[in-house]
C-alpha positions in Angstrom: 0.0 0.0 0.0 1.5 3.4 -0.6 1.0 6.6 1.5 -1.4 7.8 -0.6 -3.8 4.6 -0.6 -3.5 4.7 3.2 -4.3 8.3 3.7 -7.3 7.5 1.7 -8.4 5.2 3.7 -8.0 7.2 6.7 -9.9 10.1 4.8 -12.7 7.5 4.3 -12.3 5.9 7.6 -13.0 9.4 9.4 -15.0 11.2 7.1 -17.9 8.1 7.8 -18.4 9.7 11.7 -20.4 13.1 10.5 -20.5 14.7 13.8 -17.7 16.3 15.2 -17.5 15.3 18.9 -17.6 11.4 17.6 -15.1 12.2 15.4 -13.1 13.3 18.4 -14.3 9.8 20.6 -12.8 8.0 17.9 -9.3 10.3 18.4 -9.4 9.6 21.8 -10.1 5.8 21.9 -7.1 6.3 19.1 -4.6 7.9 21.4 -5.4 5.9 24.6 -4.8 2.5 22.2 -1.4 4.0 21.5 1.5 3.0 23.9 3.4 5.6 26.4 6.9 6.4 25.3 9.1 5.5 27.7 10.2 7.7 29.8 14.0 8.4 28.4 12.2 9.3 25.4 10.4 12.5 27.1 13.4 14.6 26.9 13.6 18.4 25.3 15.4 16.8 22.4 12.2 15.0 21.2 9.5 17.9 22.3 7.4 19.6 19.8 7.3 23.8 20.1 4.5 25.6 20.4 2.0 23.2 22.2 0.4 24.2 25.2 0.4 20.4 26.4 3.4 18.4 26.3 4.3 16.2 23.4 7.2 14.4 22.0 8.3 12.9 18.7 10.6 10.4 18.2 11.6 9.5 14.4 13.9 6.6 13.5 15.1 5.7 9.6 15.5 2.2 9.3 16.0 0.2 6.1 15.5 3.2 3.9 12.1 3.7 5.7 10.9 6.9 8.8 9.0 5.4 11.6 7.5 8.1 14.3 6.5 7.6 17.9 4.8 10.6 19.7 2.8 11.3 23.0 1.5 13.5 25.1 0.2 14.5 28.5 -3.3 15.5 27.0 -5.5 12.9 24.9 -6.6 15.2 21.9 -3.2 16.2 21.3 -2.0 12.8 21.8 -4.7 11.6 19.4 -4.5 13.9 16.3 -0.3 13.2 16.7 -1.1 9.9 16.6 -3.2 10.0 13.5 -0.1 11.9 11.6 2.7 9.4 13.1 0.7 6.1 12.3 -0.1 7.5 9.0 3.4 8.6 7.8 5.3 5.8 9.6 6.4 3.0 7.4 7.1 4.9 4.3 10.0 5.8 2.5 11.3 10.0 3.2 10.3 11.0 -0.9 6.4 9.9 -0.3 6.6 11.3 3.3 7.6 15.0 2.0 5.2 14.4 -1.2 1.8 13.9 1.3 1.2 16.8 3.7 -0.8 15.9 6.0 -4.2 18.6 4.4 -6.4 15.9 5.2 -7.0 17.0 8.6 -8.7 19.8 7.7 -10.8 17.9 4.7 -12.4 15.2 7.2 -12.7 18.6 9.8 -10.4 18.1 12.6 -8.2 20.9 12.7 -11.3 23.1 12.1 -12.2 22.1 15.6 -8.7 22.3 17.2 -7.8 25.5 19.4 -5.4 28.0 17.6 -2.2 26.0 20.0 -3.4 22.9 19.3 -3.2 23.9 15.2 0.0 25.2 16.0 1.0 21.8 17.7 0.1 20.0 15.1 1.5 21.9 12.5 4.8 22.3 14.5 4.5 17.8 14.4 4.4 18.0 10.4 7.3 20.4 10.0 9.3 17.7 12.6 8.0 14.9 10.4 8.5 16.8 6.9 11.9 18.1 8.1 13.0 14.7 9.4 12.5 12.7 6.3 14.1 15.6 4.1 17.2 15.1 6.3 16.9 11.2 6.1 16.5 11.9 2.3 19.7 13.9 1.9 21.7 11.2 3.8 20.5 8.4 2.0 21.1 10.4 -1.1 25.0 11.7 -0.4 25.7 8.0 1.0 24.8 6.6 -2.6 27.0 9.1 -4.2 
């Protein structure tokens, strides 16, 4: 499956609840499903800017791939990270930088996010995005 066919899905997957606050029941059952990061993970290195709540991202390249773990100390924020870090996880850094993430507004979450919580979020795709550019660069001089 490529990004793009799972995004999709997603889109469909979220764009089947109609009303807003079920919307955000199914983000919430989605971040408390989502394990903890351990606690040597929860360090300044790994926090996202510009959130009123706490909230990490770790990314890892492996195998030519970017994985992404995140969490937070509030559920919402925990569960919209979640949706971006599940989604873009797997996948190799060119589909990564070629998907931003403007789904979330066309299934209407980040219409219905506080202006910090927006700028959360969008703080987590310019981590992701910058990430897998840097990943893309290095995989990119190593072959030369």
């Amino acid at each position: 499956m490529t990004l793009a066919e799972k995004r999709d899905e997603l889109v469909e997957d979220l764009s089947i609840i109609e009303d807003p606050q079920e919307r955000f029941a199914y983000i919430i059952d989605n971040a408390r499903s989502q394990k903890p990061l351990a606690d040597e993970f929860k360090v300044e290195a790994f926090r996202i800017e510009g959130c009123q709540s706490q909230l990490w991202l770790v990314p890892r390249f492996e195998d030519g791939k970017c994985y992404f773990e995140t969490d937070s100390d509030a559920v919402i924020t925990k569960g919209v990270a979640g949706l971006l870090t599940q989604l873009y996880s797997g996948f190799p850094p060119e589909e990564i930088i070629a998907l931003p993430p403007d789904f979330l507004a066309e299934v209407g979450i980040t219409q219905h996010l506080t202006p910090n919580r927006r700028n959360g979020l969008s703080n987590v795709w310019s981590k992701i995005e910058s990430f897998a550019a840097h990943c893309l660069k290095s995989a990119t001089s190593e072959a030369n």
